[in-house]
N, C-alpha and C positions, 0 to 999 in steps of 0.2 A: 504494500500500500504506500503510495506516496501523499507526501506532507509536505508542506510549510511551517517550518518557524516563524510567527507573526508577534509583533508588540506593537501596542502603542500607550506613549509615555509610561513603560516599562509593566505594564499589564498585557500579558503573555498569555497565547495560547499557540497551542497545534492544529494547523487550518488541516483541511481535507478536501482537495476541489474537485470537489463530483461533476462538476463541467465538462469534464475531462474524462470521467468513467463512472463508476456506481458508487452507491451512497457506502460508509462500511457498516457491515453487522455489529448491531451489539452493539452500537454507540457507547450505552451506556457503562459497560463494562470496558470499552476501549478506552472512554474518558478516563476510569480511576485508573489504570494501566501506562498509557502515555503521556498521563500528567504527574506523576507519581516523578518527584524531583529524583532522587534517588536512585531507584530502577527503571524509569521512563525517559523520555524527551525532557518533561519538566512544563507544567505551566496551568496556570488558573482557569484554563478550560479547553473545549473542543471546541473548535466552529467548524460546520460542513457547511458548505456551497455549492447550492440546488438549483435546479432551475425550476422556473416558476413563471403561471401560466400568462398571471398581468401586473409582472412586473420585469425590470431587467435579471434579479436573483433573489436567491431566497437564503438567509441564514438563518443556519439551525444549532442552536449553542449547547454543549453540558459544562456544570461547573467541571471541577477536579475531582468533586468528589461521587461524580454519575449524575448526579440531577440534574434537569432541565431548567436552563435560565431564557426567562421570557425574551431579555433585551439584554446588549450591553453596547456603551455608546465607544467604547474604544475599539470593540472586535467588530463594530460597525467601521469604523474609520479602515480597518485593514480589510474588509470585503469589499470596498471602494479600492482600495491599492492592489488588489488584486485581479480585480476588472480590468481596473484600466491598465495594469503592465502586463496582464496576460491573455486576455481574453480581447484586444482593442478597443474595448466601450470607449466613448467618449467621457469628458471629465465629470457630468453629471450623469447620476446613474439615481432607481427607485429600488430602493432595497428590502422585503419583506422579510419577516419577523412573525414570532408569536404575540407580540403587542403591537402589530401593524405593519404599514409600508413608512419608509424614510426615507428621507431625500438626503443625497450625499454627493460633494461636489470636491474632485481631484483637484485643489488650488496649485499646487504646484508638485512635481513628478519627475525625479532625479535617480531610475533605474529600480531600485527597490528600497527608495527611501521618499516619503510622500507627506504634504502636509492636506488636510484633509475637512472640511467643514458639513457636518451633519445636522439634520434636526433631530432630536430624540424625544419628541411628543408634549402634547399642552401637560401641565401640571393639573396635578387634580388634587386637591388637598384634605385631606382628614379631618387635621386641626392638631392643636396639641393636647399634650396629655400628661400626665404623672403618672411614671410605671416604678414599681419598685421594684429593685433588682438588688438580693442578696443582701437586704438590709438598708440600704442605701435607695431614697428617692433620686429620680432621673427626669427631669422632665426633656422631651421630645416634641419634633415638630413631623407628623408623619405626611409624609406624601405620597403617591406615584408618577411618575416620571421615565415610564420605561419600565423600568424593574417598583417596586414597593421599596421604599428609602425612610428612614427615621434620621432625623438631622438633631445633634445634640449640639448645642451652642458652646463654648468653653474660653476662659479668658487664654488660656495654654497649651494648643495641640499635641505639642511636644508630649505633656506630661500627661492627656490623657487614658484613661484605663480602656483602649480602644482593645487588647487580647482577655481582659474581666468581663466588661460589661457589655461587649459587642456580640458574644457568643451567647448569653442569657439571651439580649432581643433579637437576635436572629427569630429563636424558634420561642418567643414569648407567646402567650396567647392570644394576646392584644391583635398580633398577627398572623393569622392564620396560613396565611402562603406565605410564612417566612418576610426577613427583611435583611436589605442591607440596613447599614448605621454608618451613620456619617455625622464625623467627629470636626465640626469648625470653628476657627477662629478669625476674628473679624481685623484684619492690617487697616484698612482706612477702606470708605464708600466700595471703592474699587478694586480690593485687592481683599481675598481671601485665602488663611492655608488650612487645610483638610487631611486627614488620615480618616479612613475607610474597612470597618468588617464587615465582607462582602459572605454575601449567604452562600455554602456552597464550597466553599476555599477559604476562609482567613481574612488575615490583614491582606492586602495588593498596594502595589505601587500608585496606582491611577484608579478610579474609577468614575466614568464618563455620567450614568444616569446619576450616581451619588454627587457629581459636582454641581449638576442641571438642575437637582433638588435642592443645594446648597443657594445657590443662585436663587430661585423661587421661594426660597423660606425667608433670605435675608431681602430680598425685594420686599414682598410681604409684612414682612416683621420690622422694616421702616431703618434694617441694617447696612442693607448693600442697593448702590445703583444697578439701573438694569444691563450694564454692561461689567463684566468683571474677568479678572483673571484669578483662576484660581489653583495656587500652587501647590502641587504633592508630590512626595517623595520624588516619583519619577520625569517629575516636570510641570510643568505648567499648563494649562489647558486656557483657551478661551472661551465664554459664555456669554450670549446676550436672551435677553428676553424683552421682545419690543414692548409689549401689550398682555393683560392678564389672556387675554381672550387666544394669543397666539402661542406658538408651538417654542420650545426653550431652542438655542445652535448651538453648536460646540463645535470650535476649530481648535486641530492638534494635530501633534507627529502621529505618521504609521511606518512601521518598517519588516521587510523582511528579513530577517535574521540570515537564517539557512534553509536548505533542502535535505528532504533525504527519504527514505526508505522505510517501512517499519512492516514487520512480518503481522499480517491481520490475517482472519479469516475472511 
């Protein structure tokens, strides 16, 4: 079975481009297999690339750990870097998902290194809440945004307890399909930094719907302008959200790493 090494801003997966041949069996047991750092390729999920009947493709995601993620806006950025460096699409391409279709635009294209502008879906808001978690109140701003995201405000990213109390709300009950947590702190209007435990995998470098949510909570909550950048470990991402009414973007790097081979059924 052949593969791609894909990241962007250092959230890593193992692509699969069924474009090119069939889907593989067993996703789900391939995901915990060749993302398994250790024994595997290495990486915070699967993405296959389908094709699909009204749109230009289709991505199909597992986290690391075999489950099914609806959205993610960085392994969205590399099915656009993959179109366009190998398939010839043009720089905008319609990308389906299990939370919809997205629009994705190749801004710039430097062989298998790509910067990359998506929408990742209007916000839809919860509201906030007070959960307690192992003794300690938390309050949260829940949203969806692609994936289900709980945004927890914090004067000090650095220090928060994003491997404590990120793996409690994942599978809290408050949420029932699971949640990322997304852990922000506020630099000034326009500048945010984020750490992320992403349901499925852990902590990650990046994570694209978790920033779009960052973005819309601090819009919302009278913290951040609707234009932002916001920095994480693996880099910086950009975010705008024009209007409540319209859909969040995010422009970021995607790259291909490597290729290679991997014995599937």
């Amino acid at each position: 079975m052949r593969f791609l090494k894909v990241e962007g801003a250092g959230n890593d997966f193992v692509c699969v481009d069924a474009l090119r041949g069939s889907a593989p069996a067993d996703p789900e047991s391939l995901a915990r297999e060749i993302c398994d750092r250790q024994r595997g390729v290495g990486g915070d999920g699967l993405l296959v690339i389908e094709r699909a009947a009204s749109s230009d493709a289709r991505m199909v995601m597992w986290n690391a750990d075999g489950s099914r993620s609806d959205m993610c806006g960085n392994a969205l950025r590399c099915v656009a870097l993959v179109l366009a460096r190998d398939h010839g699409h043009g720089a905008a391409n319609a990308v389906a998902t299990d939370s919809g279709v997205f629009a994705t635009e190749v801004v710039t294209l430097n062989g298998g290194v790509a910067s990359v502008r998506t929408s990742v879906g209007r916000p839809v808001r919860t509201g906030e809440q007070v959960i307690e978690v192992e003794g300690v109140r938390v309050r949260v701003d829940a949203l969806r945004v692609g994936n289900p995201v709980c945004v927890i405000w914090t004067d000090d990213v650095a220090a928060a307890p994003v491997a404590t109390v990120g793996p409690h709300l994942e599978v809290h009950e408050a949420f029932p399909d699971g949640t990322n947590v997304a852990f922000a702190e506020v630099v000034d209007r326009g500048h945010v930094r984020q750490r992320t435990w992403e349901r499925g995998c852990g902590e990650t470098l990046a994570c694209g719907t978790g920033a779009a949510a960052v973005c819309a909570s601090g819009v919302l909550s009278g913290r951040l302008d609707r234009a932002v950048t916001v920095a994480l470990p693996g880099g910086p991402l950009a975010l705008e959200w024009p209007a409540d009414e319209a859909e969040v973007c995010l422009t970021g790097p995607a790259r291909v790493v490597f290729e290679g081979d991997w014995p599937w059924r």
